[in-house]
Structures are given as C-alpha cells and as structure tokens.
N, C-alpha and C positions, 0 to 999 in steps of 0.2 A: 504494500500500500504506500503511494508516494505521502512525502508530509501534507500536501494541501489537504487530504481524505481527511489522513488522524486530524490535523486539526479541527474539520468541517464537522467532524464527528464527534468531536469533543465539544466544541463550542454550539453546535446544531444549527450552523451554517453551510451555507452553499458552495463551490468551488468558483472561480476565475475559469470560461473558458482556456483551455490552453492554448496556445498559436504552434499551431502544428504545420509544420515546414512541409512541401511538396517539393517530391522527390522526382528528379528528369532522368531515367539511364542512359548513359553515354554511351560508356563503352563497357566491357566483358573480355580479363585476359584471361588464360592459366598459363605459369610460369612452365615450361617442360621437365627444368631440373629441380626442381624444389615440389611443384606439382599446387605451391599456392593458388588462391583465385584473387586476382583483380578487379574491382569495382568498381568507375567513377560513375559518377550522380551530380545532378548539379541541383543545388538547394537551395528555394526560395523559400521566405515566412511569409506568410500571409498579410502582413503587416507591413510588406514592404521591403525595403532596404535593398543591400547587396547581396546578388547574388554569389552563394559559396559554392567550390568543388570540393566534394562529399569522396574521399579514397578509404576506400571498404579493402584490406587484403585479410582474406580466411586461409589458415596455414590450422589443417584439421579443424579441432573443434576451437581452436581461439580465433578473435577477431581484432584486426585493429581497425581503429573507424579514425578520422581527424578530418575537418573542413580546413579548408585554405581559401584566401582572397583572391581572386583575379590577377593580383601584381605577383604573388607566390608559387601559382601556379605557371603564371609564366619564365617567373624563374626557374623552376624545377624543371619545368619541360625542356629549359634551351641548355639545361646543366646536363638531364638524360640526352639528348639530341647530341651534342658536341661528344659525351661520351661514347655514344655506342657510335659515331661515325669512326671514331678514332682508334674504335676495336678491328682486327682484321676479322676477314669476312669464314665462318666455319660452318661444318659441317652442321650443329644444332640450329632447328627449324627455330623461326621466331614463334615468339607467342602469337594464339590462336586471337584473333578480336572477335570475340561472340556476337559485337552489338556495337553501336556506333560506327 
C-alpha cells in the first residue's frame, strides 16, 4: 500500500489523483552476449512538461529502469555512436531492434 492509502485510511480521507506518465515504445534490443533486454520509452506526465527517455535493461529477473533528459540522451547516444564506430567490425551479429 503506497503512503497516500495508509494515510487516506487513517485520516478517512481521499487520495490526490496520481499523474500517471504515458509511456511511447521506441525501441526493443536483446544484447546477444549477455542475452539482456533493452527498452526505450519515451515518457510524458500528463501535466505536461518534458519529455523523458525511459531505458528499461532486464538482465533475468532484475530491472534497471532510469529517465534521462533530451540533452542526456543525446549525449549518451553520440558517446555509444563514436564508440562502437571505432570498434572493428566482427563476426557477432548486432542486436536485434524488436520495435522502433
């Protein structure tokens, strides 16, 4: 039970609508050698504001989830980009893009 319940429940009041972020799928990887899965999303609130990218990576039963900014994302991306051009090119297949 999140706190707003206990206290709704205690106090015999009502909760606060939550502002529940709508979730866009981008894209769908799975890593070949590790066998992780990749998930971006892009996350708007209801309420507005900026748009976040939502990177979901499931390695078995754990999850790491974390939103990044637009400026952040584009960092990372051209940090992965310069990286993997500057790897030689081998024999393991790239990851699969499920979606985006």
């Amino acid at each position: 039970m999140d706190a707003c319940r206990a206290l709704a429940l205690n106090a015999g009041s009502a909760c606060a609508p939550h502002d529940m972020p709508r979730l866009t799928p981008l894209s769908r990887l799975r890593v070949p050698l590790g066998g992780q899965e990749i998930e971006l999303q892009q996350l708007d609130h209801d309420a507005g504001g900026m748009s976040l990218l939502r990177t979901r990576i499931r390695e078995n039963s754990r999850f790491t989830v974390f939103d990044i900014d637009p400026l952040t994302a584009a960092a990372w991306g051209e940090a992965l980009l310069a990286w993997a051009r500057s790897q030689p090119r081998g024999d393991t297949a790239p990851a699969a893009n499920e979606g985006g």
